[in-house]
C-alpha positions in Angstrom: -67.7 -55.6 82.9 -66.9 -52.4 84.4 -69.6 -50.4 86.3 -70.1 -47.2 88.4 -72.1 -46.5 91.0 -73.4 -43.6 92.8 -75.4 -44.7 96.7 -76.8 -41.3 98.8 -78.0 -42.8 102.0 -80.3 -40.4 104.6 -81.4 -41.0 108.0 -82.0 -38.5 111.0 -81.0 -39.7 114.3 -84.7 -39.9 115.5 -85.5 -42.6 112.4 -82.6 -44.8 112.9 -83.2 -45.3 116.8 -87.1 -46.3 115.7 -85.8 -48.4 112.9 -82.6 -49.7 114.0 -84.2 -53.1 116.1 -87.8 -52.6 114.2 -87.2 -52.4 110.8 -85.4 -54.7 108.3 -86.1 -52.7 105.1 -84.1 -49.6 104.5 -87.1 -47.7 102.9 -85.2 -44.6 103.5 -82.0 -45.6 101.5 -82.1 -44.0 98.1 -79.5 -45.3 95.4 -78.4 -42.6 92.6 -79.7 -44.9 89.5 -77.1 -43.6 87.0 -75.2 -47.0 86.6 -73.0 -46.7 83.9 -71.9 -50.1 82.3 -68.8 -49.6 80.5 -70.1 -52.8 77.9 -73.1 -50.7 76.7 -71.2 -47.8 76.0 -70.4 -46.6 72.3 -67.2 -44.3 72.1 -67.5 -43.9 68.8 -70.6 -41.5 69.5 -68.9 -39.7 71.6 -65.8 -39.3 69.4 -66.3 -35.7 67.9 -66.6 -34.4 70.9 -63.2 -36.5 72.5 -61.7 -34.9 69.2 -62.4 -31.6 69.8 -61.5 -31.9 73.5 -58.5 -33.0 72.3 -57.8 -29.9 69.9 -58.4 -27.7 72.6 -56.2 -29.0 74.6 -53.2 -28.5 72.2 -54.6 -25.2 71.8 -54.4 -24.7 75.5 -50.9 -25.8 75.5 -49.7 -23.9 72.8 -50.8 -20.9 74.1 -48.2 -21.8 77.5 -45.2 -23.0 75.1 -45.1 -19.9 72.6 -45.0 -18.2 76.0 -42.2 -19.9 77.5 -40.4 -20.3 74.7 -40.9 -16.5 73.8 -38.8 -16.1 77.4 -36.2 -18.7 76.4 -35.2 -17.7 73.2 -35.9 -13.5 74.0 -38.7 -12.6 71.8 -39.7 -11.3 75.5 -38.2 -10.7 78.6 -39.3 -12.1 82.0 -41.6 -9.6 83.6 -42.3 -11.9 86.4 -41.4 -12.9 90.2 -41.6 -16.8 89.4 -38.2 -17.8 90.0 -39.0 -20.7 87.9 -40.3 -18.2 84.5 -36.7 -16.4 85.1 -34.9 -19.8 85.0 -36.5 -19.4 81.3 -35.1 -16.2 80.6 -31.5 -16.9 81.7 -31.9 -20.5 80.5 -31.0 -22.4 83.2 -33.6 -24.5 83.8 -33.9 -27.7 86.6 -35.9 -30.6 86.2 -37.4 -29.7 89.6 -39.2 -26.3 88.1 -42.4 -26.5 88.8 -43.7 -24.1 86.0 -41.7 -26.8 83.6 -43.9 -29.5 85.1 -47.1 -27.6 85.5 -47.5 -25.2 83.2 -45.6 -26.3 79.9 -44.6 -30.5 79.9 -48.4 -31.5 81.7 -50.1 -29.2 79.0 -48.3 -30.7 75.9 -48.6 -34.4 77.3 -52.5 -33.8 78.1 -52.8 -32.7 74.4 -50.3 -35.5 72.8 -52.6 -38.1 75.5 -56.2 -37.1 74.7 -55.8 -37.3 71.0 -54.3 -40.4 70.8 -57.4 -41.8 73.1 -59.5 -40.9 70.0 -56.8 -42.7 67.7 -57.5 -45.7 69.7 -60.8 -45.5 69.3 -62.3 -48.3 66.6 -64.7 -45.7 64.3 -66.5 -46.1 60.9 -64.6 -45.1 58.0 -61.3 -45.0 59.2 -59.4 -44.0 56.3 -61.8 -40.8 56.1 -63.0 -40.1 59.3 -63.0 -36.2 60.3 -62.6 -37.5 64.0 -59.0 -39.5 63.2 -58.2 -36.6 60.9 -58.9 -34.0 63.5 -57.2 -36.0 66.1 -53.8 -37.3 64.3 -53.4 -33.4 63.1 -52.8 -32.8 66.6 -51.2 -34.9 68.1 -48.6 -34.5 65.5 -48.4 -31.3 66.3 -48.0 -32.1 69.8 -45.2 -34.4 69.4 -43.5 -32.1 67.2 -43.6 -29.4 70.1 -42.5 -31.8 72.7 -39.6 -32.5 70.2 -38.6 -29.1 69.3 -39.0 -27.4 72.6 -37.6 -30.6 75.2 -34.5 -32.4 75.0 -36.1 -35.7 75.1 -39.6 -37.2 75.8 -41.9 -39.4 76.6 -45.5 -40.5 75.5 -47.9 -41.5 77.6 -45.8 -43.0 80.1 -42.9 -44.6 77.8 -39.7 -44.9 77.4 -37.3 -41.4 77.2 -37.0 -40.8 73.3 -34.3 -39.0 71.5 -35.5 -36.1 69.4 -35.3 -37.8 66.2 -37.6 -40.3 67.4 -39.9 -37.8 68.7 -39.9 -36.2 65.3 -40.5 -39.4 63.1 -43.3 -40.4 65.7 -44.9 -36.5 64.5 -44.1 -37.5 60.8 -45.9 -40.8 61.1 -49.0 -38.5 62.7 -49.1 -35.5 60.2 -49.0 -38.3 57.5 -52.3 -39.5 58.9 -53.8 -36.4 59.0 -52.9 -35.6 55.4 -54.4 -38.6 53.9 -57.5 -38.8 56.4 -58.3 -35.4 56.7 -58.1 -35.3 52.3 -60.4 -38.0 52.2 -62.8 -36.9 54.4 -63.9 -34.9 51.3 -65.0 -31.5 53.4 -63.1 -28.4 53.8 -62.6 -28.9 57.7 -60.9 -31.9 55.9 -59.1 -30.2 53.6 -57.9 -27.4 56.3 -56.4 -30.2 58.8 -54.8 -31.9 55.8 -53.0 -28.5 54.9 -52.2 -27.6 58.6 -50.4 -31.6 59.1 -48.6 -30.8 55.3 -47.2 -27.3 57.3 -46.3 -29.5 60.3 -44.7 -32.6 58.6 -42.7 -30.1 56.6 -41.6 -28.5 59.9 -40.6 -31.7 61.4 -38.6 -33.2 58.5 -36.5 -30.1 58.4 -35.8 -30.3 62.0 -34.8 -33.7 61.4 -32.4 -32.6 58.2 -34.7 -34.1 55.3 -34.3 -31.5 53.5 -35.5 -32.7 50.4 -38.9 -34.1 52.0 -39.2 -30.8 54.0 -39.3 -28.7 50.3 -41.4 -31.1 48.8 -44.5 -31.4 51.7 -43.5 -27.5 51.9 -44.6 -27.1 47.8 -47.7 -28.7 48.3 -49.4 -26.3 50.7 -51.7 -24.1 48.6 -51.2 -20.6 48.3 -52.8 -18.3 50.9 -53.3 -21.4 53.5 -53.7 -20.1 57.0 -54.9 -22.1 59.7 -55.3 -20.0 63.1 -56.6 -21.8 66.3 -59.5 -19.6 67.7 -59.6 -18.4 71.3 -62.7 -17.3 73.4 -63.2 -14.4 75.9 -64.8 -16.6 78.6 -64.5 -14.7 81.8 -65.2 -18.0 83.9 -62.2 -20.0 81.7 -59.7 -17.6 80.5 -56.7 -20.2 81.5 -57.9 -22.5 79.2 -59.8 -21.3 76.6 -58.3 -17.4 75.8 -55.1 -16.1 74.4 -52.4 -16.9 76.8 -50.1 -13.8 75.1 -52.6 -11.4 75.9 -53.6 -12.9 79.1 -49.6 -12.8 80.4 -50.1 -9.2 78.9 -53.0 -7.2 80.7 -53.4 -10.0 83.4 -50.1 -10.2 84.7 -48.2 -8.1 82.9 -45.1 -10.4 82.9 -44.2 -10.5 79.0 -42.6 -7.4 77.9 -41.2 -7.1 74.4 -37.6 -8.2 74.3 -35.1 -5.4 73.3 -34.2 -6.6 69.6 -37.8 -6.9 68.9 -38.6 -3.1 69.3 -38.5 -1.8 65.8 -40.4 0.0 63.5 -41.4 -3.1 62.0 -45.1 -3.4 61.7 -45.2 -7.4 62.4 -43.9 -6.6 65.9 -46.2 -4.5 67.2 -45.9 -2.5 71.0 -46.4 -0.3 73.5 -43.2 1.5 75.3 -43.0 2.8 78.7 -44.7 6.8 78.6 -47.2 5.1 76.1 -48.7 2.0 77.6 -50.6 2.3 81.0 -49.2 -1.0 82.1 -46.1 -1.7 84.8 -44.1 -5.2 84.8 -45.1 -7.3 87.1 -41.7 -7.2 88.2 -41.4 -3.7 87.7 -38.9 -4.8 85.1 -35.7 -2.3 84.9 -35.8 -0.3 81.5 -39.8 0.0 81.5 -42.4 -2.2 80.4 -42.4 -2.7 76.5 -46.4 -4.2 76.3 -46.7 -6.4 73.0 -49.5 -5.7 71.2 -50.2 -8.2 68.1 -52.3 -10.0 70.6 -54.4 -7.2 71.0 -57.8 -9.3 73.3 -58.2 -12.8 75.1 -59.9 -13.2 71.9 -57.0 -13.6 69.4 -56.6 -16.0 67.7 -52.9 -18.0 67.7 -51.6 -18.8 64.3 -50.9 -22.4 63.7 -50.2 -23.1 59.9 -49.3 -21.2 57.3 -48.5 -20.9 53.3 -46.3 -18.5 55.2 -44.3 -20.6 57.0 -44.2 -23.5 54.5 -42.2 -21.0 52.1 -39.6 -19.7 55.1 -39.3 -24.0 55.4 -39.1 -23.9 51.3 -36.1 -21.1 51.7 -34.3 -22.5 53.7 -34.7 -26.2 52.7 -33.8 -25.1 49.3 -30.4 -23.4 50.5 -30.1 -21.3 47.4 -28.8 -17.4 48.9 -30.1 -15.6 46.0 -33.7 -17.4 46.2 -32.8 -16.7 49.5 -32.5 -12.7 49.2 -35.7 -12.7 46.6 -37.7 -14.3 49.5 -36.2 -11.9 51.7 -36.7 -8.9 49.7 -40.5 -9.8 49.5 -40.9 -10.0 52.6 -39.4 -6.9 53.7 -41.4 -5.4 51.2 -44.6 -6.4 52.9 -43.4 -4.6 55.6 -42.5 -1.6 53.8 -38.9 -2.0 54.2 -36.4 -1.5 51.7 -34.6 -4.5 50.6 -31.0 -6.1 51.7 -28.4 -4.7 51.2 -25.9 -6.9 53.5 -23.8 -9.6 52.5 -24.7 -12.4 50.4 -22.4 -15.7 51.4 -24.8 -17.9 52.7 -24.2 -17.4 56.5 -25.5 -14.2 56.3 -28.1 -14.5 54.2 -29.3 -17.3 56.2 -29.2 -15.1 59.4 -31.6 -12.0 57.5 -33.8 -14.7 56.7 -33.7 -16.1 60.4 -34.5 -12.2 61.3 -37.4 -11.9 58.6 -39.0 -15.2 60.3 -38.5 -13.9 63.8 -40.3 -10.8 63.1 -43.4 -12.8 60.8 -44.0 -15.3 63.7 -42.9 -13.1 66.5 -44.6 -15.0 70.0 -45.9 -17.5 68.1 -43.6 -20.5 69.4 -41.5 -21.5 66.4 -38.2 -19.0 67.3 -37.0 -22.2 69.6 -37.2 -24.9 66.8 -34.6 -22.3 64.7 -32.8 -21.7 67.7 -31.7 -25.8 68.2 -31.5 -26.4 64.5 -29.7 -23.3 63.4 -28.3 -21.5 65.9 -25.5 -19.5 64.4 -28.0 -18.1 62.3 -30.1 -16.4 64.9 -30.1 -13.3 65.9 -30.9 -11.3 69.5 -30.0 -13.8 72.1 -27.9 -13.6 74.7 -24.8 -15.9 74.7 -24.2 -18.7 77.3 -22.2 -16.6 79.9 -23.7 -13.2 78.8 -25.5 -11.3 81.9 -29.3 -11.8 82.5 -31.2 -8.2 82.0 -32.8 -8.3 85.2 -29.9 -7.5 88.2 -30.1 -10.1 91.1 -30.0 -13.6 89.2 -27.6 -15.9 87.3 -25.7 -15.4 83.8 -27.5 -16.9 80.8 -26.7 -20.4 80.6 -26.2 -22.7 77.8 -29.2 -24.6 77.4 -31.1 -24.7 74.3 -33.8 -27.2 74.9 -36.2 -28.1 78.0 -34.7 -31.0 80.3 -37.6 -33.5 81.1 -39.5 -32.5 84.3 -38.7 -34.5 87.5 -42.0 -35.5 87.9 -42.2 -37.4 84.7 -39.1 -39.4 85.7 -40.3 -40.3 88.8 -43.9 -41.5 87.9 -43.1 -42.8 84.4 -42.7 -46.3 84.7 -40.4 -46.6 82.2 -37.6 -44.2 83.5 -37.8 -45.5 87.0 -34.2 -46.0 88.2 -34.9 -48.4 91.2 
């Protein structure tokens, strides 16, 4: 038995000279009487709310990876003094960064660690309940972040994992929230099972399943979109608003990366002469403000039908399918269709360029970059000069090391 418990004692110094030898009953002590015993506690009553908590916190996260990794792989260059964001932008990154540690691994293990505390949780109806659904959903997706952006990982204090096994640990996870969240029989159900099809399929074609990524990708009904809300609260921005936008008008340290300012309408901006905002940095060439995150308020796009048939494309590896995907897709952007090559190579890089444009700052442009990078377009080469005067080249890392700070307090990767 476990219990907690809060003692306030009071006495002026003219009381405790009358009482000290006179007095054997501390009438004056008062004792807080909020004893909490762990045995009488239910968790399971508490589990919606431990769910939620939990999906906020990937939310949270997400919002700081599709930021760093916007820097990494150039969607956006590095308007800011941090030394530590530039080692993003030039991709030379140490395990003693302490933007690594604070702002990006801590978030993604806080939202991979709080969703399985509801997983562990012994609730009614487990093969239905909205709380495991909710809960699994994420978690996969957190794994499947910590596996596409970092070289290795960890969970919750174990061993170092490979990225394979980070990515059948999110398969086993999105599974769960496909078959729970369908038979929880409610459209909050329904829309988690959806959002873990989008994210398995993600995560088997990062592994190479081709086959398995096509098929989960298939499945996602048409016009699917699952966004993850943010809130304007003045008092919590950090945590519960749009980290884009907030990096945007806050701190103006994300300005759009040069082969992202098109005429394309999905990548929408400000250039210098129009917007009334400077770099943080004072960034040379003008601040280019992005503005598809237009408030605190937007919302960050999570799942998609969208997505699932860029994972279909590609899975499927057929270039003319290919170019038909393409061409509709240029098409909702009132662009003409391609008119480039057609071996495979480079139909795989246009269809790399449609993505990057569709999901532009919406942290999936790494994931390509590891598993595909020949086919991507717009970043610098290993050796190529960083845009900002004054720091390294670019360097030739295409995935997060581990922080320091996880190596020396995880247990499990303790070298003496």
């Amino acid at each position: 038995m476990i219990s907690i418990r809060s003692a306030v004692t009071r006495t002026t110094a003219g009381a405790a000279l009358m009482l000290a030898a006179a007095c054997s009953d501390s009438f004056i002590q008062v004792t807080n009487p909020n004893v909490i015993d762990a045995a009488t506690v239910d968790p399971a009553s508490g589990a919606t709310s431990l769910a939620y908590s939990a999906q906020q916190n990937f939310a949270t996260a997400y919002g700081w990876l599709s930021m760093y990794s916007g820097w990494f792989t150039e969607e956006a260059n590095v308007s800011d003094t941090f030394p530590t964001r530039n080692e993003f932008g030039f991709r030379t990154i140490t395990d003693l960064n302490g933007s690594l540690s604070g702002d990006v691994w801590s978030q993604i293990s806080l939202a991979a660690a709080s969703a399985k505390t509801v997983l562990d949780l012994e609730l009614p109806n487990p093969t239905s309940n909205i709380n495991y659904a909710r809960a699994a959903t994420y978690r996969g997706f957190a794994i499947l972040m910590i596996a596409t952006d970092f070289c290795t990982g960890a969970l919750s204090s174990g061993p170092e994992l490979t990225t394979v096994q980070l990515l059948d640990s999110a398969i086993v996870h999105f599974s769960k929230g496909v078959d729970i969240g369908k038979a929880a029989g409610s459209a909050d159900g329904t829309a988690l099972a959806n959002a873990a099809l989008v994210g398995r399929a993600r995560a088997k074609l990062q592994k190479g399943d081709k086959a398995g990524a096509a098929a989960d990708a298939a499945a996602v009904p048409a016009g699917f979109n699952y966004d993850l809300r943010m809130t304007d609260d003045l008092s919590n921005r950090t945590r519960l608003s749009n980290r884009i936008y907030q990096f945007t008008f806050d701190r103006p340290s994300i300005s759009v990366a040069p082969f992202f300012r098109t005429s394309d309408p999905r990548v929408t901006y400000k250039g210098p002469g129009v917007t009334k905002l400077t770099g943080q940095d004072a960034v040379p060439g003008g601040f280019y403000e992005q503005t598809k995150f237009p408030s605190y308020a937007s919302s960050l796009r999570l799942a998609s039908k969208l997505e699932a048939d860029y994972i279909a494309a590609e899975a499927g590896g057929d270039a003319l399918a290919q170019i038909t995907f393409i061409n509709a897709r240029r098409a909702s952007a009132g662009l003409a269709p391609y008119v480039g090559a057609v071996d495979a190579a480079s139909v795989l890089k246009e269809l790399m360029v449609q993505k990057a444009y569709d999901f532009y700052l919406e942290g999936k442009r790494i994931a390509d970059y590891r598993r595909v990078p020949a086919a991507m377009s717009g970043i610098t080469p290993a050796g190529g000069t960083y845009f900002k005067p004054g720091y390294a080249s670019v360097g030739s890392q295409t995935c997060y090391p581990l922080p320091r700070d996880e190596r020396d307090n995880n247990p499990n990767m303790k070298t003496n």
